[in-house]
C-alpha positions in Angstrom: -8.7 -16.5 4.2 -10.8 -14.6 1.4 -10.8 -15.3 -2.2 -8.9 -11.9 -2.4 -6.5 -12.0 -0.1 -5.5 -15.6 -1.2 -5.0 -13.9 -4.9 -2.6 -11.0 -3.2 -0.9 -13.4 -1.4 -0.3 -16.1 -4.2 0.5 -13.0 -6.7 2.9 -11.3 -4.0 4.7 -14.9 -3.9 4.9 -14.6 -7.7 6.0 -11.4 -7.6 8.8 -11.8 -5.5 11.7 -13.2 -7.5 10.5 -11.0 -10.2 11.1 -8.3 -8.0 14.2 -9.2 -6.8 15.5 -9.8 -10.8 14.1 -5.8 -11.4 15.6 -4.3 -8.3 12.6 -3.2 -6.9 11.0 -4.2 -3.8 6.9 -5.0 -3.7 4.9 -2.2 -1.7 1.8 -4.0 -2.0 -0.5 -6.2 -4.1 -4.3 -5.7 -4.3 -7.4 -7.6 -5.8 -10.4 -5.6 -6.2 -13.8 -5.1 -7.8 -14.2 -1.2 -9.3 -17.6 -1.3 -11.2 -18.0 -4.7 -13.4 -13.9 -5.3 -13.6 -11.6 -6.6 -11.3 -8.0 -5.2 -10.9 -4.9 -6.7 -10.0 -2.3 -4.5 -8.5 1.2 -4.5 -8.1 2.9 -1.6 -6.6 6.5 -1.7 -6.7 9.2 1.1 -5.3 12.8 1.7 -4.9 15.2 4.4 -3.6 15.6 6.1 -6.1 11.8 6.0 -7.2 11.0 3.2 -10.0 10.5 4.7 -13.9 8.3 3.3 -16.3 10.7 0.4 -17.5 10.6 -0.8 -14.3 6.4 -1.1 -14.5 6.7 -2.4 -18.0 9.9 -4.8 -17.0 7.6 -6.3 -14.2 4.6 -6.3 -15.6 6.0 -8.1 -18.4 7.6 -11.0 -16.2 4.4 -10.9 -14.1 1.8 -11.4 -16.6 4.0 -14.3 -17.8 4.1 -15.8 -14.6 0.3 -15.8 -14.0 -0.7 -16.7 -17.1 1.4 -19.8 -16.1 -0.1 -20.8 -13.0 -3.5 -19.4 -13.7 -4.8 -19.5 -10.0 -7.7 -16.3 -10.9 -10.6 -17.4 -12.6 -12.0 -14.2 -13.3 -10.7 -11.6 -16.1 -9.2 -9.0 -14.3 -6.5 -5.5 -15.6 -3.1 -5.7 -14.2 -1.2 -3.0 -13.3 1.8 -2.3 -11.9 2.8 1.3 -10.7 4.6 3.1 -8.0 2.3 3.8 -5.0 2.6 7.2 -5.6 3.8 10.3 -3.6 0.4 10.1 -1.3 0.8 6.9 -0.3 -1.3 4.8 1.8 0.3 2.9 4.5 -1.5 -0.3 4.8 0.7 -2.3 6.7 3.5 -2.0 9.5 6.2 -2.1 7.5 5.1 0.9 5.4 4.2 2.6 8.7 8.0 1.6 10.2 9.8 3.4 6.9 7.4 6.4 7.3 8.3 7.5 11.3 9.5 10.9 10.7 7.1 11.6 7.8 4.4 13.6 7.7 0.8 12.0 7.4 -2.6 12.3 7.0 -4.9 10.2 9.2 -8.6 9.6 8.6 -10.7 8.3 11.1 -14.2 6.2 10.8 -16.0 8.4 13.8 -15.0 11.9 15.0 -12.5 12.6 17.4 -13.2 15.6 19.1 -15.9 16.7 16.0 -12.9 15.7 13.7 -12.5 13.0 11.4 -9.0 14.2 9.8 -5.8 15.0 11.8 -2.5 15.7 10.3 1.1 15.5 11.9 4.5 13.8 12.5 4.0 9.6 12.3 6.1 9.5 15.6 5.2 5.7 16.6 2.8 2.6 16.3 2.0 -0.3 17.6 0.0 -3.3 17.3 -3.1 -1.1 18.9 -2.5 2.2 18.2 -0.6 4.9 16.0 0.7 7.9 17.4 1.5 11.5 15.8 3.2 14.8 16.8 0.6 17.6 15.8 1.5 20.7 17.2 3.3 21.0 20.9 2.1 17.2 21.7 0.9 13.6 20.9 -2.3 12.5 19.5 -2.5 8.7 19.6 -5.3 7.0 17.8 -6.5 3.3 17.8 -5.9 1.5 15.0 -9.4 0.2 14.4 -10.2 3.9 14.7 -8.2 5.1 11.3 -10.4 4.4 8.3 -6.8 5.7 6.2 -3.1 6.7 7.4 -1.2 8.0 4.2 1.8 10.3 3.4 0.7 14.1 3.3 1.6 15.7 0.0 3.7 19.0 0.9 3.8 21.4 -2.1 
């Protein structure tokens, strides 16, 4: 396991009671690098789509709870946020609440002289992710999509 995803999973572990106490539920955690700082992430969501005293409420907690076991060396920015309206879908359980949903798939290497497809999220698998586009299927490997996310429909 990476130095980062030990950090996500430690912090997600944290995070998890705190959520609970917030009525929230954790979307994901993220450590990265952008530039000279490092950023930890918390991305939280409910039904009803968190507010900002739901950030501050967990953030709060959070930061306390860190600075308490102090398992990241490094200075680093946290933030906690929604994920947003464009979403990504990282893992399989953001991918299982999204069937139905439009999305928007980018792949590493051209399909077809294409890199970007858009449709339905009808199905997935360990292997593979499937959309309606059009009148049929398009299924795509996952080690194929460089990024699946939630279209934005205005």
């Amino acid at each position: 396991m990476s130095r980062r995803e030990n950090y996500e999973e430690k912090t997600e572990k944290l995070l998890e009671p705190i959520a609970e106490a917030n009525g929230v539920e954790i979307y994901d955690v993220e450590y990265v690098k952008e530039g000279s700082d490092y950023y930890l992430r918390a991305y939280i969501d409910k039904r009803e789509g968190v507010n900002i005293s739901d950030c501050e409420n967990v953030s709060r907690a959070l930061s306390e709870a860190l600075d308490k076991e102090d398992f990241i060396p490094d200075a680093y920015i946290l933030e906690v946020s929604s994920p947003g309206l464009g979403r990504t879908l990282k893992k399989d359980k953001h991918l299982a609440k999204s069937i139905g949903e439009e999305v928007e798939i980018k792949l590493f290497k051209p399909v077809d002289k294409c890199r970007e497809f858009a449709g339905v999220l009808d199905s997935f698998d360990a292997d593979s992710i499937t959309i309606l586009e059009g009148d049929g299927k398009r299924t795509f490997t996952r080690t194929d999509v460089a990024l699946i996310r939630l279209a934005l429909d205005f």
